[in-house]
C-alpha positions as CSV (number, residue, x, y, z in Angstrom):
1,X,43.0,-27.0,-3.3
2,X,40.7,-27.4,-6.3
3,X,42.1,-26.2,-9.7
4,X,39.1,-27.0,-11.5
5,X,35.7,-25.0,-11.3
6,X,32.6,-25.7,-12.5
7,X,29.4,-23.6,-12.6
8,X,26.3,-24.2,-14.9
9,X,23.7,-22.0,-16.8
10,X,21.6,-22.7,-19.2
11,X,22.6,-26.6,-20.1
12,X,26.2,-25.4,-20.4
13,X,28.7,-26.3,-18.3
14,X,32.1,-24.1,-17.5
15,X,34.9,-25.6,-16.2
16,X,37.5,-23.5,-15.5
17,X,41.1,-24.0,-15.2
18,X,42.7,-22.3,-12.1
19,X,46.2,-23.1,-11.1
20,X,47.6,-19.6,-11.2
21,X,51.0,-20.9,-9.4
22,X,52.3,-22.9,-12.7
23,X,50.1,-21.0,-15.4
24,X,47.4,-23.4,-15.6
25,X,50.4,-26.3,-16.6
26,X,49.1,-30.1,-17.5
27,X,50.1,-31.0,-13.4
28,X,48.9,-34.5,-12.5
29,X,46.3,-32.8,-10.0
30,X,44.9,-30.4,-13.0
31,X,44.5,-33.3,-15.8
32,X,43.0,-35.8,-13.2
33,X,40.6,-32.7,-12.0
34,X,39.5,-32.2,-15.4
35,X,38.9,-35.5,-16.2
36,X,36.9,-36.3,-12.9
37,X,34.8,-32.8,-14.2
38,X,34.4,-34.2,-17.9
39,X,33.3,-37.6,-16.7
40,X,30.4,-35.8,-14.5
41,X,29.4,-33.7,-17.3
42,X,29.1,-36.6,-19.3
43,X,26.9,-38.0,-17.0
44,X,24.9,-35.3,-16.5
45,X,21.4,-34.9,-18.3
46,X,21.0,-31.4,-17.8
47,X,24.5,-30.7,-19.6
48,X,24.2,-30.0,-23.4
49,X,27.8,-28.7,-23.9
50,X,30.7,-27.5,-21.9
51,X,33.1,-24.3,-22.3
52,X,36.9,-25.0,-21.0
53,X,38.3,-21.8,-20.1
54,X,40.7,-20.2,-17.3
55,X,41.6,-18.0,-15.3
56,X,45.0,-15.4,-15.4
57,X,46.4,-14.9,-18.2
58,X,47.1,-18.1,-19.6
59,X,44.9,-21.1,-20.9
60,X,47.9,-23.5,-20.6
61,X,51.2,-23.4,-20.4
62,X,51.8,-27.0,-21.4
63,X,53.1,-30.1,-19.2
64,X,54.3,-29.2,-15.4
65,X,57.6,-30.1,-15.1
66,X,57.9,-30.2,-11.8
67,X,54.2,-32.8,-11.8
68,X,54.3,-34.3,-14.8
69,X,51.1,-36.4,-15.8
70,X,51.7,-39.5,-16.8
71,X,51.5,-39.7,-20.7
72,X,49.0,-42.5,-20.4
73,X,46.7,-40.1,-18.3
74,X,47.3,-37.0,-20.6
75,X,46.2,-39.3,-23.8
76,X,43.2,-40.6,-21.9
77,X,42.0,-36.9,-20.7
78,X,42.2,-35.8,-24.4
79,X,40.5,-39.0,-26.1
80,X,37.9,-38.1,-23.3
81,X,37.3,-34.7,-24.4
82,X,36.8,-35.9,-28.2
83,X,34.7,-38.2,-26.8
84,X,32.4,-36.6,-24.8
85,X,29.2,-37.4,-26.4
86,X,28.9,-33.0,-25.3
87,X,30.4,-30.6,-27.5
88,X,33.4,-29.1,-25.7
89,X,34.4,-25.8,-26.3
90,X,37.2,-23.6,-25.8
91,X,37.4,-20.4,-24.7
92,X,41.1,-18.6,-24.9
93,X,41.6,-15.0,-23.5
94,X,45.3,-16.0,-22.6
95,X,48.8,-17.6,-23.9
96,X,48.7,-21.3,-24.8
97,X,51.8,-23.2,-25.1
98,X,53.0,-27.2,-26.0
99,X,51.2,-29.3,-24.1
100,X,47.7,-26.9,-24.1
101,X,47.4,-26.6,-27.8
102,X,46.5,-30.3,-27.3
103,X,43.6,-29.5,-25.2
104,X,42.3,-26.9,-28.1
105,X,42.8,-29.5,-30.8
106,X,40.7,-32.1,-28.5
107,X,37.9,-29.4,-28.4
108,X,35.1,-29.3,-31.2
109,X,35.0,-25.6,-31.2
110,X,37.8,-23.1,-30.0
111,X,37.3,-19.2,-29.9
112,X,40.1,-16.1,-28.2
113,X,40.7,-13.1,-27.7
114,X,43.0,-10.7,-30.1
115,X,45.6,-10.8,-27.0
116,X,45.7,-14.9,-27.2
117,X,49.2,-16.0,-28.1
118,X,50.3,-19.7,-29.0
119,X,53.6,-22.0,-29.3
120,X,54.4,-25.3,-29.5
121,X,57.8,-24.8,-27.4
122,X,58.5,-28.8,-27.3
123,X,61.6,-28.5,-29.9
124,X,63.0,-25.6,-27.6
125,X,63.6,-27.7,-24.4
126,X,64.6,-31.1,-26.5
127,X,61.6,-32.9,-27.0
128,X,58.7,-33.4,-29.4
129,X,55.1,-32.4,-29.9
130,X,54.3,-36.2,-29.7
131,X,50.8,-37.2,-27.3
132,X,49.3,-33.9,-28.7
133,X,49.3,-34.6,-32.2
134,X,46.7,-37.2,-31.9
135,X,44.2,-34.2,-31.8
136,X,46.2,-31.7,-34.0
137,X,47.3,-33.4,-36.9
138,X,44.2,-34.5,-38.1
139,X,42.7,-30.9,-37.6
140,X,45.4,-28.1,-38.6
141,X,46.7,-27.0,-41.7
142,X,50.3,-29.4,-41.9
143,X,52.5,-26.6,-44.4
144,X,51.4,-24.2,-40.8
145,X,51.7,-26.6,-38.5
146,X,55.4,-27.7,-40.0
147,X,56.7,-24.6,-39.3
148,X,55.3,-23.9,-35.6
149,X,55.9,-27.5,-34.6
150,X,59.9,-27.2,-36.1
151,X,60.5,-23.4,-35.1
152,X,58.5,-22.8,-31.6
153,X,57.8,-19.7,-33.3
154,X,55.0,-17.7,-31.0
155,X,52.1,-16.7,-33.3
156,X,48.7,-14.9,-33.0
157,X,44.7,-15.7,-32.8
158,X,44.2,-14.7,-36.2
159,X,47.3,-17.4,-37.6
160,X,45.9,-19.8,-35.1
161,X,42.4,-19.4,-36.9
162,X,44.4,-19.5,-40.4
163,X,46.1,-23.1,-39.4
164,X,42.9,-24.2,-38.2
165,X,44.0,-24.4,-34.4
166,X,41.1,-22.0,-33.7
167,X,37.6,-22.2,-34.8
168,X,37.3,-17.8,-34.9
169,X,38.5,-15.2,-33.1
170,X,38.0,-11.5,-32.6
171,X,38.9,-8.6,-29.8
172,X,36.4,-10.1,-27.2
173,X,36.6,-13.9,-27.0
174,X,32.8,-13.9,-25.5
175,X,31.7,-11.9,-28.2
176,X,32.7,-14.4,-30.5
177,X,31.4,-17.5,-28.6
178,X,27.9,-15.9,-28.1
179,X,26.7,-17.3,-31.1
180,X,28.1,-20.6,-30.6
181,X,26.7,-21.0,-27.5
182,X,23.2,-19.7,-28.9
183,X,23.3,-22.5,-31.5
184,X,24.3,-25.1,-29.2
185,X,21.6,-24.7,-26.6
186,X,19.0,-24.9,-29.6
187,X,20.4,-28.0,-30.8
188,X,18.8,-30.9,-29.7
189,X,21.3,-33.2,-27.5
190,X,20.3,-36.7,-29.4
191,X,21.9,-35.0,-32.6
192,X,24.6,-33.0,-30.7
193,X,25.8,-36.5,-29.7
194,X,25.3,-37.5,-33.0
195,X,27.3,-35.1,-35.2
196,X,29.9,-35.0,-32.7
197,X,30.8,-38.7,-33.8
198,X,30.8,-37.9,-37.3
199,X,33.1,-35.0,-36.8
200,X,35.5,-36.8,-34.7
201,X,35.7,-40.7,-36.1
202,X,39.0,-39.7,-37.9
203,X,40.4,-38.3,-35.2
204,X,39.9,-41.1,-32.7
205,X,40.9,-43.5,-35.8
206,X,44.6,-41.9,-34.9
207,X,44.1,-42.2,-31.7
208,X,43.7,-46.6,-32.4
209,X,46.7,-46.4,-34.4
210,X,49.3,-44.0,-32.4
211,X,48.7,-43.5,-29.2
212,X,50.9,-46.1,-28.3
213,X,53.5,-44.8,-30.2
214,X,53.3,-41.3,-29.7
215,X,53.5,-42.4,-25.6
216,X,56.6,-43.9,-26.3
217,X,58.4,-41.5,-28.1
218,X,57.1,-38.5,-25.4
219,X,58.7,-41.1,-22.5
220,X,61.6,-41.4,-24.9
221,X,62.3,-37.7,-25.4
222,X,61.5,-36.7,-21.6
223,X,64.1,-38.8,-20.3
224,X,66.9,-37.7,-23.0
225,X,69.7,-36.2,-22.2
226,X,68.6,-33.0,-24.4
227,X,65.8,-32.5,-22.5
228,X,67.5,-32.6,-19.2
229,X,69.4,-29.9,-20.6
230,X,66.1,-27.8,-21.9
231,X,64.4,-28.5,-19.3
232,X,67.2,-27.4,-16.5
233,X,67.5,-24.1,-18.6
234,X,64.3,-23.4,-19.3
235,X,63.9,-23.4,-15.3
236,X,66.7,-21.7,-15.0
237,X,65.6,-19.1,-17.4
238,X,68.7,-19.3,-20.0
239,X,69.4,-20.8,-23.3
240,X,70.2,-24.3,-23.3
241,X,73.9,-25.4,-24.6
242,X,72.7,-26.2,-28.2
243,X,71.4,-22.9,-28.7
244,X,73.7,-21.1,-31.3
C-alpha cells in the first residue's frame, strides 16, 4: 500500500503523507516513499515547487517504533529536502511530534492551521532530539527551542511561528499558503534554484560537520536502557519508572 501521494497543478507538486494506521510516523516504507517522490520531483521539469502535507489529523508523529528508519536514511531524506534544488513547502493542518518537526525544519517555507499542535517528545521516552537538529538548530530561536527540546512541552502554531519552526500561520492553513504558492509559480525556476542555495548553505554546512555524530548519538540513545523503558511505556500508554 502506497503512503505517499502525489498530484500536480500548476508546476506544484503535493505529496501527501498518508499512513493513517501510525499517524503518518517516520516508518521505513514512509521515508523511503518520500524520498523516491522528492527524487522524481527533482527530476521533473514541469515541477517548480512542492507542498508536503497529510492526511488525518496529524503531519507526523515522529519515528515508528515499531519500523524504525535507519538513522542514516532519515538524515539522507532530510539533506534531500534542503536540497532539492525546488522549494519545499509545508503545509500543517494537524499535530507534529519529535521526529516530524525535522521534516518542517528541512522545509524552506512552513504554514498551519490555528488547530496545529507541536512537541519534541524525545526527552519523554529517554532519548534526544539528535538527527533532527541538523535542520532545526540552524533555523529556530535556541532560548525557545531550549525549553521545548528539555521539557516536551506541547505548544501552538502561533509559538511555533514565534521560535521560528513555522514560516506563518493563521485559522485556515490554505489561506495562508495562497500567497506563497502565488509567488512561487511567478518565480522563475533558474533563481528558485538559486536562492534556495543561498538560504540553505549553513544549514547543509551542519549537516558536513554533524551528521555523523548526531547518528551516533540517536543509535546510542535508541538502544539505552532508558529508552527501552520510554519506549515500552509509551506503548503501553503509562508513565515510565523515572517519572516523578
Amino acid at each position: 500500500m502506497t503512503v505517499v501521494h502525489a498530484a500536480h497543478d500548476r508546476a506544484v507538486t503535493t505529496l501527501t503523507l498518508d499512513s493513517p494506521a501510525n499517524r503518518n510516523a517516520l516508518s521505513a516504507v514512509l521515508v523511503g516513499e518520500l524520498a523516491d517522490a522528492l527524487t522524481r520531483c527533482g527530476k521533473d521539469d514541469g515541477v517548480r515547487a512542492v507542498v508536503l502535507t497529510h492526511t488525518g489529523n496529524t503531519f507526523c508523529a515522529g519515528a515508528d517504533l515499531r519500523d524504525p528508519p535507519h538513522p542514516d536514511a532519515l538524515v539522507a531524506l532530510l539533506r534531500q529536502i534542503v536540497e532539492l534544488p525546488k522549494p519545499v513547502v509545508a503545509r500543517v493542518t494537524g499535530h507534529v511530534r519529535a521526529g516530524g518537526l525535522g521534516l518542517l525544519g528541512a522545509c524552506d517555507i512552513a504554514v498551519a492551521g490555528e488547530g496545529a499542535s507541536f512537541a519534541f517528545t524525545e526527552v519523554r521516552i529517554g532519548v534526544a532530539p539528535a538527527v533532527i537538529s541538523l535542520t532545526l538548530l540552524p533555523r529556530t530561536d535556541p532560548r525557545a527551542l531550549a525549553r521545548h527540546y528539555l521539557t516536551g512541552e506541547r505548544f501552538d502554531a502561533a509559538e511555533a511561528v514565534r521560535t521560528g519552526l513555522l514560516t506563518a500561520a493563521g485559522p485556515d492553513a490554505d489561506e495562508v499558503l495562497a500567497p506563497v504558492l502565488d509567488g512561487l509559480r511567478r518565480s522563475s525556476p533558474q533563481a528558485l534554484a538559486e536562492t534556495k542555495a543561498l538560504l540553505t548553505a549553513k544549514v547543509l554546512e551542519t549537516f558536513d560537520r554533524d551528521a555523523a555524530g548526531l547518528t551516533a548519538l540517536s543509535a546510542r540513545l535508541f538502544s539505552s536502557a532508558q529508552a527501552a523503558e520510554g519506549m515500552t511505556a509509551f506503548l503501553e500508554r503509562r508513565d515510565a519508572a523515572w517519572v516523578v
